[in-house]
C-alpha positions in Angstrom: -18.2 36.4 21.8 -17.7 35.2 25.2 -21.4 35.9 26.6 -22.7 34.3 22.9 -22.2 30.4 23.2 -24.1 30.8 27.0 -26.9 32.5 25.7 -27.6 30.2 22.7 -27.3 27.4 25.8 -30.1 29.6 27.7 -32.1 30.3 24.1 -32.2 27.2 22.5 -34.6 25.6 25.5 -36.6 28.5 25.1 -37.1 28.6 21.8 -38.1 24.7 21.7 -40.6 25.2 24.1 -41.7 28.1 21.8 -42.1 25.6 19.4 -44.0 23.1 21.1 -46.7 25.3 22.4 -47.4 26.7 18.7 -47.4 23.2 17.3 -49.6 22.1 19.7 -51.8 24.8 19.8 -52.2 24.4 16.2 -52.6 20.5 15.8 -52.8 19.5 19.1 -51.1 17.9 22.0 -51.7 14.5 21.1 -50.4 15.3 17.6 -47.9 16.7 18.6 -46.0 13.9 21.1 -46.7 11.8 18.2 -44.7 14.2 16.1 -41.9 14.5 18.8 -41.5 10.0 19.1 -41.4 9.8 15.5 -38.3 12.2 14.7 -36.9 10.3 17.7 -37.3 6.8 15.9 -36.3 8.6 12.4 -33.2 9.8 14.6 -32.6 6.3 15.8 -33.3 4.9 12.3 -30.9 6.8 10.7 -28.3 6.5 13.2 -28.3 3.2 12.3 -28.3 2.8 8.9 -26.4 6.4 8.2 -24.0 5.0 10.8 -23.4 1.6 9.5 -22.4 3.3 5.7 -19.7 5.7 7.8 -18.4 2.2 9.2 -18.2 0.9 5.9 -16.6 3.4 4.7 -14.1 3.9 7.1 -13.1 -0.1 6.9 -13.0 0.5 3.2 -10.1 3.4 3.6 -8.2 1.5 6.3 -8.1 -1.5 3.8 -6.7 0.1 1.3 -4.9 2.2 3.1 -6.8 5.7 2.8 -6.9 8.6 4.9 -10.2 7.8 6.9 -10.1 12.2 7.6 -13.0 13.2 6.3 -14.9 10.1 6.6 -14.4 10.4 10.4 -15.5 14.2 10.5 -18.6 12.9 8.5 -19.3 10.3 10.9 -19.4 12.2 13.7 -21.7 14.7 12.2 -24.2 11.4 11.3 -24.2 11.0 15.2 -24.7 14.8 16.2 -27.9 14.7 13.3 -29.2 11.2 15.0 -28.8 13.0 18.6 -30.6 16.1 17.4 -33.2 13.9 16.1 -33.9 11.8 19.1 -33.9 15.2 21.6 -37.4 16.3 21.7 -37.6 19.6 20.1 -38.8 21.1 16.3 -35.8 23.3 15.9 -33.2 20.5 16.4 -35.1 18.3 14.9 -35.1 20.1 11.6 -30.9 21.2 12.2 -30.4 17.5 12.5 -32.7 16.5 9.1 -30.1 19.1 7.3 -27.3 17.5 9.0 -28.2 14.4 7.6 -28.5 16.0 4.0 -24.7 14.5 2.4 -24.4 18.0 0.6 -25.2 19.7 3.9 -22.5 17.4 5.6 -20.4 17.7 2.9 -20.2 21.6 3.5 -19.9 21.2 6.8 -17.2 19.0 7.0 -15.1 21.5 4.5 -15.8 24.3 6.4 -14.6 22.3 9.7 -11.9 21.1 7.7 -10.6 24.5 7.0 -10.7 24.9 10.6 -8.7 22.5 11.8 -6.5 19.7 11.1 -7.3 16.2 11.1 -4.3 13.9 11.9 -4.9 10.2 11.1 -2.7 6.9 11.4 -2.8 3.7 9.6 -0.9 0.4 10.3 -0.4 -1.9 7.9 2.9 -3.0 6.4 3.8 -1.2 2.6 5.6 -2.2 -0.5 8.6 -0.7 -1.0 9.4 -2.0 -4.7 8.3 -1.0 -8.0 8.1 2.5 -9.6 6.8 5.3 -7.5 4.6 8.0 -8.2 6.1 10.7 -9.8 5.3 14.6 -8.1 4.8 15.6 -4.9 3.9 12.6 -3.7 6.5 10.4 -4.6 8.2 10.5 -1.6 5.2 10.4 1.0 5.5 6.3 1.6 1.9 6.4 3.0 0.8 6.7 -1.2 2.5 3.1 -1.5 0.6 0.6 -2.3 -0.4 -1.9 0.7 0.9 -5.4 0.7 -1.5 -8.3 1.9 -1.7 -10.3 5.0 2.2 -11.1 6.4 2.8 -15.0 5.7 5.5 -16.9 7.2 6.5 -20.1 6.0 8.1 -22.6 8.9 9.8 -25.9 7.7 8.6 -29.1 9.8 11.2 -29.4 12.2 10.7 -25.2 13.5 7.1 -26.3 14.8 5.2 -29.0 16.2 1.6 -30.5 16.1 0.5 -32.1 19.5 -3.3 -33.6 19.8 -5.0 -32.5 23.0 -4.5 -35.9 24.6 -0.7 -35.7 24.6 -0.5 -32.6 26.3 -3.0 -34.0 29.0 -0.8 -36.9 29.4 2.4 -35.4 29.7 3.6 -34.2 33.2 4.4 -30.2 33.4 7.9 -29.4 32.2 8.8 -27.6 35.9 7.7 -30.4 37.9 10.7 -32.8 39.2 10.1 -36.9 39.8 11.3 -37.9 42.7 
């Protein structure tokens, strides 16, 4: 196991190069860089808009106070499939095109997810009141609902309006007249 992950390193170059010289022996060299730019701008492509939907998503579950876990675990796969894509090479061009399947990801992430545990925080304030969930989860206060935006209300005389030009005007507060 120890000798495995070095000799993948040393086999995966190898076998790419494999690849290329029997891709371009077959439809050519020129055909061949075209192939290898194009998977790069699919790579970039779908970085983009793959990566803008894991953003969304992720906002989504912080705003309503979700755990983001698995969303997270799917974004960073969306970057390793967009990374494998913009490498040159046929072999991890087509492990990043399955990557960048969802029920591919979706596997992957449950197998990674049995793996290993994914710890994530939210901030936000909660409601306390009203009836709570029965089961299990009835005493977990991260299930509670989320409360909006925190409004305080100040009566006139605990704040003040100045314009601009009064503050110009007026002489610094730690500066004595003589």
């Amino acid at each position: 196991m120890r000798f495995l992950i070095p000799l993948l390193i040393l086999a995966l170059p190898l076998a790419e190069i494999a690849g290329f010289v029997a891709v371009g022996s077959e439809i050519g060299v020129a055909m061949t860089l075209l192939l290898v730019f194009a998977s790069a701008v699919a790579g970039i492509l779908l970085l983009r808009i793959q990566g803008f939907g894991v953003l969304r998503r992720l906002q989504e579950a912080a705003r309503t106070g979700n755990d983001p876990g698995l969303d997270v675990v799917g974004g960073v796969l969306v970057f390793i499939a967009a990374i494998l894509l913009i490498v040159p090479g046929f072999i991890s061009d087509v492990v990043g095109l399955l990557i960048f399947l969802p029920p591919v990801r979706r596997a992957i992430a449950a197998f990674l997810r049995s793996r290993m545990t994914i710890l994530s925080s939210a901030t936000g304030f909660y409601r306390s009141s009203g009836p709570r969930p029965a089961g299990p989860q009835a005493s977990d206060p991260r299930r509670e609902e989320r409360r909006g935006p925190l409004i305080i209300d100040l009566d006139e005389d605990e704040f003040s309006r100045k314009k601009k030009d009064e503050d110009d005007r007026s002489p610094p507060p730690d500066r004595l007249s003589h």
